[in-house]
C-alpha positions in Angstrom: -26.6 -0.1 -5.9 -24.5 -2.8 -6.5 -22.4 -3.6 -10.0 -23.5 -6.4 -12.2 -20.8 -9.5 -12.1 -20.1 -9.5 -15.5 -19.2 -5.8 -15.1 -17.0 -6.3 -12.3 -15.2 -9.5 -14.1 -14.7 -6.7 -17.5 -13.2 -4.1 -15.2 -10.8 -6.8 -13.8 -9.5 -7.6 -17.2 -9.5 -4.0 -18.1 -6.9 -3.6 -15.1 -5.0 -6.2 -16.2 -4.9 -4.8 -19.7 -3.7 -1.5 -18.3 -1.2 -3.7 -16.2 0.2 -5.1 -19.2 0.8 -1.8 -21.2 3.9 -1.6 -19.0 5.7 -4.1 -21.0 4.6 -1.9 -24.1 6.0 1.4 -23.1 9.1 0.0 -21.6 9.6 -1.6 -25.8 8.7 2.0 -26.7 11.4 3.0 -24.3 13.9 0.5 -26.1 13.3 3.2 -29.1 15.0 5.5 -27.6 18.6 6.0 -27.7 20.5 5.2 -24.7 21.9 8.5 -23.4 18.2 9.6 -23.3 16.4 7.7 -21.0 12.2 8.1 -21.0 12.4 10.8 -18.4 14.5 12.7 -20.4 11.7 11.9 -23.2 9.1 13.1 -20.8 10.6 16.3 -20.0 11.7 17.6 -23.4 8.0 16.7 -24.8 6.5 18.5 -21.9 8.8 21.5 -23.2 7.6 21.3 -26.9 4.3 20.7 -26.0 3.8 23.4 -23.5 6.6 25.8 -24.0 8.9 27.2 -21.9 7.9 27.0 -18.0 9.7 26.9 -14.4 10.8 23.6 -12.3 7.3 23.6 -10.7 5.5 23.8 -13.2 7.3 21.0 -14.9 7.3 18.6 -11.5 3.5 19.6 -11.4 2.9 18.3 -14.9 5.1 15.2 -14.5 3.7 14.8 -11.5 6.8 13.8 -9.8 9.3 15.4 -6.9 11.0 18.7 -7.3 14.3 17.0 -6.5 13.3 13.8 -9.4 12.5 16.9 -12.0 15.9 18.7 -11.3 17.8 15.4 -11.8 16.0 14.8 -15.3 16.5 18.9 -16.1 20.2 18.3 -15.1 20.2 15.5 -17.4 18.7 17.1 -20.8 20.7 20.4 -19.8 24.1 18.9 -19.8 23.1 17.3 -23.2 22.3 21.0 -24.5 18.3 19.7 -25.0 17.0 22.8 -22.6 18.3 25.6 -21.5 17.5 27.1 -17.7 17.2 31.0 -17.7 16.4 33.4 -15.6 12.9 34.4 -14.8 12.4 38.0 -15.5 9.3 38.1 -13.5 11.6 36.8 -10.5 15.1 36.4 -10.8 15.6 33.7 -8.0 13.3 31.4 -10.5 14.4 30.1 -14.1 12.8 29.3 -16.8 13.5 25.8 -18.8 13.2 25.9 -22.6 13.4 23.7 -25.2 16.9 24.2 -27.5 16.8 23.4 -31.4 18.9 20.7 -30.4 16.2 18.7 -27.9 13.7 19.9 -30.7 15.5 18.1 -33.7 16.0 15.5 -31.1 12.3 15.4 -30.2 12.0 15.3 -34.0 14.0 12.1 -34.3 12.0 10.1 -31.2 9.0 10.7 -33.0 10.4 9.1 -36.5 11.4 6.2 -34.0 7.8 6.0 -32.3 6.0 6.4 -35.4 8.2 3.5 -37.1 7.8 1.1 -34.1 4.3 1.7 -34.0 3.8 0.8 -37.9 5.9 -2.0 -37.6 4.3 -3.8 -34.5 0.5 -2.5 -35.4 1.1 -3.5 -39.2 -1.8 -5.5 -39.4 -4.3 -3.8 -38.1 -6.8 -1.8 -39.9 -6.5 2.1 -39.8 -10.0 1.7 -38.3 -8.7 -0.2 -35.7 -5.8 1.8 -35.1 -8.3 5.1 -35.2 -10.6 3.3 -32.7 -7.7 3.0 -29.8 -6.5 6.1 -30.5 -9.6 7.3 -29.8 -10.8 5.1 -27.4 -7.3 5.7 -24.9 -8.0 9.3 -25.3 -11.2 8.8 -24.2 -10.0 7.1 -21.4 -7.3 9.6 -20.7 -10.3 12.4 -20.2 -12.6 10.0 -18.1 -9.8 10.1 -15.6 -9.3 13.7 -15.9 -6.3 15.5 -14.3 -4.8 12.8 -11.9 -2.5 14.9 -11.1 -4.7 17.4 -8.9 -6.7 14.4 -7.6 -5.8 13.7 -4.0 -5.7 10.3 -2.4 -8.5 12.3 -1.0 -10.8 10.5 -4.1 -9.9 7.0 -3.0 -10.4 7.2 0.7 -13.9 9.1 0.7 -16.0 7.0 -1.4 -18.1 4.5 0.0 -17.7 1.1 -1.4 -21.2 0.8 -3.4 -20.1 5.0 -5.0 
């Protein structure tokens, strides 16, 4: 079964909406201050969020290389934002956990966010601002976990599935 045009032309613009929102998180990324770089962001929000967790587990949920994740742990670690300890389950592991220092500064980007967001969405309606909360969330769960999708997804469907 094949897609109606005017279907096909929305999805275009939808990926080039989605295209563009690159230029909106690297002016979120401007919020931050300099000696922590998004990454850095990424990996101390994964912490709070999830609590405290070995390398792989962190890679997994960034999604990126072991060797990437270790520079960005290297990074908040030296800044005293995590701490890396041993694993008591197996001492050749450690575990990375948030300190109150990456906490307070966790604290501060989200002051920062919240402020830029206000400024540069201050006139929209909280009804607006409601719906594409709700609406990227809802986009977030119709792609699921990327993460554990292979290529596999891309290269077995036909073209018309």
């Amino acid at each position: 079964m094949e897609e109606p045009v005017a279907a096909h032309s929305q999805y275009e613009e939808l990926a080039r909406q989605l295209s563009a929102i690159g230029a909106v998180k690297r002016e979120m990324g401007r919020m931050l201050p300099q000696e922590c770089p998004p990454a850095s962001a990424g990996v101390l929000t994964l912490l709070d969020r999830h609590g405290e967790m070995r390398m792989s587990q962190l890679a997994e949920l960034l999604a990126i290389d072991m060797s990437v994740t270790s520079r960005h742990v290297a990074h908040a670690a030296e800044r005293g934002w995590i701490e890396r300890k041993p694993d008591p389950a197996d001492k050749r592991s450690r575990l990375l956990r948030l300190t109150p220092s990456g906490t307070e500064l966790l604290e501060e980007l989200a002051e920062r966010y919240t402020a830029a967001l206000a400024r540069y969405l201050d006139d929209w309606s909280d009804a607006d601002v409601g719906q594409l909360t709700e609406l990227l969330a809802r986009l977030r769960t119709s792609f699921g976990d990327c993460r554990t999708r292979a290529h596999h997804d891309f290269t077995t469907r036909t073209p018309a599935g």
